[in-house]
C-alpha positions, -999 to +999 in steps of 0.1 A: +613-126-566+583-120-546+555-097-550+543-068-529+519-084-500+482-079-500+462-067-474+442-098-472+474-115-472+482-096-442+452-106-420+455-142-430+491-146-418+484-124-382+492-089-395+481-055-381+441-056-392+426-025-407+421+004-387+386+010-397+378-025-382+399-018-350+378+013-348+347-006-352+351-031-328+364-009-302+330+010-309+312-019-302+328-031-273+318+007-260+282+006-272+278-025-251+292-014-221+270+020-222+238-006-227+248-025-194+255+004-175+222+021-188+201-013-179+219-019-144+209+022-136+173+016-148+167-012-131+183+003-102+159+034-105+130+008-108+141-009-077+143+019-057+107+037-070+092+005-061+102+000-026+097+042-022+060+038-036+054+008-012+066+025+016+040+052+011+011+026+006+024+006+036+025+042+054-013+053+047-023+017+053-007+021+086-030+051+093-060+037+080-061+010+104-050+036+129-081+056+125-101+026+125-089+014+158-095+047+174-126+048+163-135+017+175-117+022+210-137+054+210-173+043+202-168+009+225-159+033+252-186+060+248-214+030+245-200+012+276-199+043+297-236+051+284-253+019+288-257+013+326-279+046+322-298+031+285-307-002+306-321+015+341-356+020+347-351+054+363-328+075+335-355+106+324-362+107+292-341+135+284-310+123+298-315+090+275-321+108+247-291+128+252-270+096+253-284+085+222-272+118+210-233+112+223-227+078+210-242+087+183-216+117+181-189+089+192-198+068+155-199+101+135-166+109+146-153+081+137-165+079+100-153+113+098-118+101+105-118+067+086-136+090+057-106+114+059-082+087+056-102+070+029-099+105+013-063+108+011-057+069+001-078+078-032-063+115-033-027+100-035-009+090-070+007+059-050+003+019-058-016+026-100-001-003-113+006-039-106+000-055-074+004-020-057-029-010-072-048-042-061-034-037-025-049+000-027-081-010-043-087-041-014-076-013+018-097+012+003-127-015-001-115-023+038-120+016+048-153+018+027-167-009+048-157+005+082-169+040+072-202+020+063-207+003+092-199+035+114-223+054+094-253+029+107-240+030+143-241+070+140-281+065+133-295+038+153-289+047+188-261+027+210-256+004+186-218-005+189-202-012+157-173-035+163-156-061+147-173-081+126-164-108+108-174-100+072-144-067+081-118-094+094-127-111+057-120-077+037-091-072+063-074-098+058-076-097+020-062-062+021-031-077+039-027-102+020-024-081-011-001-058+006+022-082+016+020-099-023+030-066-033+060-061-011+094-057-029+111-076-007+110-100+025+114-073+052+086-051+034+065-083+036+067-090+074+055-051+078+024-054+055+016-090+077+011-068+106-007-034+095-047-048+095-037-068+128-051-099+112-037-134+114-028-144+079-018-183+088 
C-alpha cells in the first residue's frame, strides 16, 4: 500500500507548485516589467529635455548672430555713407567731427545689441552640462569677441569693424560645437547654418 505523497514528491513528478512560489514569481515577472516601463519613460523624458534644451541654445544662437549681422550691416552702412565726406578736402571741421561722432554712434549701437544678447545667453539656465555647455561657452566666447571689436570701432573714428578672420576662427568653432551637440541629424544641419560659416 502506498504512502501519502510529499510535496516535494509533487514538484518532481509535474504537480501544482506552491503558491508562495507562484506568488513570487508572478511578483517578479511584475517588478520587471515596472523597471522597463520606468527606464523606457526616463529615457523618453531625457530624450525629449535634450532636444527642448537644444532648441533653446540653437534659438539664442540664432539671435546672436542676428545681432551681429545687424550690426555689422549697420556700421558698414553708416561708414560708407560717411566717408566720401572723411576723404574730401573741403568737409569743415565740424561737419567731420560730427561724422566721427555718428559712426561712432553706429559701433556703440551695435555692442549695445550684441552685449544684450550676450547678456541673455549667460542669464539663461540652458546648455550646463555636456556638449551643450561647451557650445554655450564657444558662442558666448564668439559674442565677447564681436562686442570687443565693436567696442574699438566705437572709439577710433570711422574705423569699420568687419569680419575678420580671427571671428570666422571663433565662429566656426562655435558651430562646430553646436552642431556636436545636436541630438539628432536634423538638429545638426540647423546648427551648420546659424554662424553662416562653412564648416567643410
Amino acid at each position: 500500500m502506498l504512502g501519502p505523497v510529499s510535496g516535494a514528491d509533487t514538484l518532481e513528478n509535474g504537480g501544482e507548485p506552491r503558491p508562495v512560489l507562484r506568488w513570487a514569481a508572478c511578483a517578479l515577472c511584475l517588478l520587471l516589467v515596472v523597471a522597463v516601463v520606468f527606464v523606457s519613460v526616463h529615457r523618453a523624458a531625457d530624450r525629449r529635455q535634450a532636444r527642448a534644451s537644444f532648441d533653446r541654445m540653437l534659438t539664442l544662437a540664432a539671435g546672436a548672430q542676428a545681432a551681429v549681422e545687424r550690426g555689422v550691416s549697420q556700421e558698414r552702412d553708416t561708414a560708407q555713407n560717411a566717408e566720401p565726406l572723411l576723404n574730401s578736402s573741403h568737409t569743415a571741421s565740424a561737419t567731420r567731427e560730427q561724422l566721427y561722432v555718428t559712426v561712432s554712434a553706429s559701433a556703440r549701437q551695435a555692442q549695445a545689441d550684441v552685449d544684450a544678447q550676450l547678456q541673455q545667453m549667460q542669464a539663461d539656465r540652458t546648455g550646463r552640462s555636456g556638449r551643450l555647455r561647451v557650445a554655450r561657452d564657444a558662442t558666448l566666447t564668439y559674442l565677447s569677441d564681436w562686442s570687443d571689436l565693436f567696442a574699438r570701432a566705437a572709439g577710433a573714428s570711422g574705423q569699420y569693424a568687419g569680419p575678420q578672420e580671427d571671428l570666422d576662427t571663433v565662429g566656426l568653432a562655435a558651430q562646430l560645437a553646436l552642431e556636436k551637440a545636436a541630438p539628432d541629424k536634423a538638429r545638426a544641419a540647423k546648427a551648420s547654418t546659424v554662424f553662416g560659416v562653412a564648416s567643410n
